[in-house]
C-alpha positions as CSV (number, residue, x, y, z in Angstrom):
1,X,13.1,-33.6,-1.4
2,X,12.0,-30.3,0.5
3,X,10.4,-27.6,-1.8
4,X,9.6,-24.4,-0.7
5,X,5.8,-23.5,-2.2
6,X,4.9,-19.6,-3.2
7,X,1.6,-18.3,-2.7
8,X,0.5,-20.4,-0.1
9,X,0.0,-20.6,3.9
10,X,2.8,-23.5,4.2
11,X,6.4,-22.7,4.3
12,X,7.9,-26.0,3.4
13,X,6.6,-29.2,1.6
14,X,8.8,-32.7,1.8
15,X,8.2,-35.5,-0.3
16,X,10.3,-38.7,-1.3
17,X,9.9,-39.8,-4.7
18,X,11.0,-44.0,-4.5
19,X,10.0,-46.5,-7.6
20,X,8.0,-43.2,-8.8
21,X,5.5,-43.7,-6.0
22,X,4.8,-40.4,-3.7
23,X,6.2,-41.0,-0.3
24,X,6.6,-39.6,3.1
25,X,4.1,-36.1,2.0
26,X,4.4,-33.6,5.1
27,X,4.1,-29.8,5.1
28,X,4.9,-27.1,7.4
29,X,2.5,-24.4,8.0
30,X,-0.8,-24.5,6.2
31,X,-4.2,-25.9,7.3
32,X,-2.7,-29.1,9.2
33,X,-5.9,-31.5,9.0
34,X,-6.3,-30.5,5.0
35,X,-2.6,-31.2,4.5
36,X,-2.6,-34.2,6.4
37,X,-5.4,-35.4,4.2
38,X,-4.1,-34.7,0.7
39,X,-0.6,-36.2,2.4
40,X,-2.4,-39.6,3.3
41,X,-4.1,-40.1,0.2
42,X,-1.4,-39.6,-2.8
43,X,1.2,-41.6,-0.2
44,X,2.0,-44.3,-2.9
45,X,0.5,-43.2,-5.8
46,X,2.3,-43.0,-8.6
47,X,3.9,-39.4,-9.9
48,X,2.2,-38.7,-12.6
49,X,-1.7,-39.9,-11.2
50,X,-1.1,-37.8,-8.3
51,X,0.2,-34.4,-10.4
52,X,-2.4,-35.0,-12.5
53,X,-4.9,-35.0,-9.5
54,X,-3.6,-32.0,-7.6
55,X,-2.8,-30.1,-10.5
56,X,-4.4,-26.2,-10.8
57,X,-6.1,-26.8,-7.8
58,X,-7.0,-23.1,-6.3
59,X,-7.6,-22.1,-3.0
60,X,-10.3,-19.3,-2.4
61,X,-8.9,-16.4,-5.0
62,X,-5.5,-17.5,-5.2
63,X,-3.7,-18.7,-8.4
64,X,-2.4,-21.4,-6.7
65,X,-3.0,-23.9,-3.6
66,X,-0.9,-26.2,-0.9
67,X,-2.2,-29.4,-3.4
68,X,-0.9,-27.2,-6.5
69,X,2.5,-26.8,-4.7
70,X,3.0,-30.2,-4.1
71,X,2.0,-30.9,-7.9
72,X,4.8,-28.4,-9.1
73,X,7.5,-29.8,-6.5
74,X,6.7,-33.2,-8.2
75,X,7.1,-32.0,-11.8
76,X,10.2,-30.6,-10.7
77,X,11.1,-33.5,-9.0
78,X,10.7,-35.4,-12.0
79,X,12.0,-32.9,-14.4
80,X,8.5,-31.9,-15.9
């Protein structure tokens, strides 16, 4: 699935969702070594463990941030 985040420094997140594991996390734009990170660490966890670790997460004095984004693609994802 590709979602396109608001708010934040990347333009384009993709994620696969298979046996409700994360899978295949890249982003486009953003801080590359963060979102390599965050993308590395949820790959396989289930859905729900990894929205509700990356869930509100802020970045400086935004509302929102690139770990948020992916949170809210996966509720979508899910239909949450």
């Amino acid at each position: 699935m590709d979602y396109q985040p608001k708010g934040v420094c990347s333009r384009q997140i993709h994620f696969d969702i298979i046996d409700n594991k994360v899978r295949n996390v890249s982003f486009k734009g953003g801080c590359h070594g963060n979102l390599q990170g965050i993308s590395r660490l949820i790959e396989g966890m289930d859905v729900d463990e990894a929205i509700s670790r990356i869930d509100g997460i802020k970045c400086g004095f935004k509302s929102t941030s690139c770990p948020d984004q992916l949170a809210q693609a996966l509720k979508q994802a899910v239909g949450k």
